[in-house]
C-alpha positions as CSV (number, residue, x, y, z in Angstrom):
1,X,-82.6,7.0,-65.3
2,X,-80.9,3.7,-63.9
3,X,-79.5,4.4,-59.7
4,X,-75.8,4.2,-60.6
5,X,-76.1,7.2,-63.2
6,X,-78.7,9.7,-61.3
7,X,-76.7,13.1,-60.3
8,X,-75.7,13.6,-57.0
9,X,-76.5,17.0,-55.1
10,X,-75.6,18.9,-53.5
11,X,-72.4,17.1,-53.4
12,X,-69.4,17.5,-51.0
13,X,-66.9,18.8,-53.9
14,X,-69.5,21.9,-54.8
15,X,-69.4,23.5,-51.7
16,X,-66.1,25.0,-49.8
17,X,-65.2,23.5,-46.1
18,X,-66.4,26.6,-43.8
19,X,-66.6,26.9,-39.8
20,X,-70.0,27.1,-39.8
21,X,-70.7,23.5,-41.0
22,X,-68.0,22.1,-39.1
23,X,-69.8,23.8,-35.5
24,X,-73.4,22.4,-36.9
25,X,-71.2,18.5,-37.3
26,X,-70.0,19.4,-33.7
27,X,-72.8,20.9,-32.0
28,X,-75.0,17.3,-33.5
29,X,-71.9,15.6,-32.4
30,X,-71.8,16.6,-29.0
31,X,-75.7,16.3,-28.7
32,X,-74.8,12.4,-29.2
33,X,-71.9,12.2,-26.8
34,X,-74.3,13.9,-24.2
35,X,-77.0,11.3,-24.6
36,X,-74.5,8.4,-24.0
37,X,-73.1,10.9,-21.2
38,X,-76.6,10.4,-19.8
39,X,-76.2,6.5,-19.8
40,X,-73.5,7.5,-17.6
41,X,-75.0,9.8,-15.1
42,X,-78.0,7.1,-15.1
43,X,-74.9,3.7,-14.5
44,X,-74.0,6.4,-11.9
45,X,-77.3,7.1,-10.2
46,X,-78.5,3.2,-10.2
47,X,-74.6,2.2,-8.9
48,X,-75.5,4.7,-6.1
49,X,-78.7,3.2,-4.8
50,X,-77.8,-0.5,-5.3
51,X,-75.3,0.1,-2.1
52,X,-71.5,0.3,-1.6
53,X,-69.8,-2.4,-3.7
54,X,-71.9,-1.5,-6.6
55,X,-71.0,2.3,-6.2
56,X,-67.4,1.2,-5.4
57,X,-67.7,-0.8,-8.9
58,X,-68.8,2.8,-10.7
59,X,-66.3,4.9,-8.9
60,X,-63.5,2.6,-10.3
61,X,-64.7,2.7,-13.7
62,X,-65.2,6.8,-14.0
63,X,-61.7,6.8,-11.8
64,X,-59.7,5.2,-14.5
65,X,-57.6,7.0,-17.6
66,X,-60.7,5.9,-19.8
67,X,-63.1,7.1,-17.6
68,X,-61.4,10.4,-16.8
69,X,-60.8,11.0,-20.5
70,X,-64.9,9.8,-21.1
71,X,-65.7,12.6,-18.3
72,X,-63.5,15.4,-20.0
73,X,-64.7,14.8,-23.4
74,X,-68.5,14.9,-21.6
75,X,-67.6,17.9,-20.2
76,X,-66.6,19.6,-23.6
77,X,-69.5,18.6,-25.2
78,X,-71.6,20.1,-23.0
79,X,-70.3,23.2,-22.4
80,X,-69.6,23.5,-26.2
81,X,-73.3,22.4,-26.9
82,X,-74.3,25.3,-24.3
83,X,-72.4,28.0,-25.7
84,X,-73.1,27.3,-29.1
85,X,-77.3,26.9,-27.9
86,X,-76.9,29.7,-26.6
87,X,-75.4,31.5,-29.9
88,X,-78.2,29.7,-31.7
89,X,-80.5,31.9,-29.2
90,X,-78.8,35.0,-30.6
91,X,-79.8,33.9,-34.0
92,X,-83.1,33.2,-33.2
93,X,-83.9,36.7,-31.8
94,X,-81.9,38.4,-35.0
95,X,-78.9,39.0,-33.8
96,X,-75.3,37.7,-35.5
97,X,-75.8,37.2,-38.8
98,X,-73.1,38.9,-40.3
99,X,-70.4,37.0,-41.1
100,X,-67.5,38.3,-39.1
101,X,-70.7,38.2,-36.0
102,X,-70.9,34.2,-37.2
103,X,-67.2,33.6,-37.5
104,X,-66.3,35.3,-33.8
105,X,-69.4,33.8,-31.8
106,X,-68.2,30.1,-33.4
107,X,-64.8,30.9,-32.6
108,X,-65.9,32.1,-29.0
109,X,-68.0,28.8,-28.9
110,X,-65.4,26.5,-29.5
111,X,-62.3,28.3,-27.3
112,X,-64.6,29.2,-24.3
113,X,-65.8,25.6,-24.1
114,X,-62.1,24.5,-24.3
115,X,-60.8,27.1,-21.8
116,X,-63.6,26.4,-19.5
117,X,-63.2,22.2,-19.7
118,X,-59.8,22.9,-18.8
119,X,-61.2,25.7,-16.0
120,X,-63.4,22.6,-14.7
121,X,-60.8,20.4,-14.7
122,X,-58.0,22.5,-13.4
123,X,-60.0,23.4,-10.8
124,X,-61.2,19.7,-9.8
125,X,-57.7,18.2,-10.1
126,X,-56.6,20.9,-7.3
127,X,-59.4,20.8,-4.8
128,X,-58.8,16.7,-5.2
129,X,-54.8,17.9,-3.8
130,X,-56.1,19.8,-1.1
């Protein structure tokens, strides 16, 4: 059979949007944004031994909107990759399979790692005012 006429499948129209796929696209997702969140913590580290300026150089960058914004959305992604490792732990011992068990732990998964990035931040953004 020529490539242009070969059946595709599974294809996206077969199966219905659910949360469960969209937390697996997110958890992979976040797993991504922590490795370049890595980079970061490594620019950081190096910045900090090469001496003042270079650290000074660093500070600036994470200091700005784009930096702050980089910081929140690395912050996110690993507390949203946490909670949701951790439901995959739940899983792995047997526990949460049933669908309204599934839908409630993603739920929890995503809102907890919302409510605590803005926790974190919160909580930053008033011992910087002190």
């Amino acid at each position: 059979m020529p490539a242009p006429f070969r059946p595709l499948s599974p294809h996206i129209r077969i199966y219905r949007w659910q949360i469960g796929n969209t937390l697996s696209i997110l958890h992979r997702a976040t797993g991504i944004a922590l490795a370049f969140g890595l980079l970061a913590l490594s620019y950081w580290l190096i910045s900090l031994a090469g001496g003042e300026e270079s650290y000074q150089a660093a500070a600036r960058l994470f200091a700005g909107p784009l930096g702050v914004l980089l910081l929140i959305g690395w912050t996110f992604a690993f507390l949203f990759h946490l909670l949701n490792g951790i439901r995959h732990l739940f899983w792995d011992v047997g526990l949460g399979f049933e669908r309204t068990s599934r839908h409630a732990s993603g739920w929890f998964a995503v809102l907890g790692a919302i409510g605590l990035t803005l926790a974190v931040w919160l909580l930053l953004w008033h011992s910087a005012r002190v």
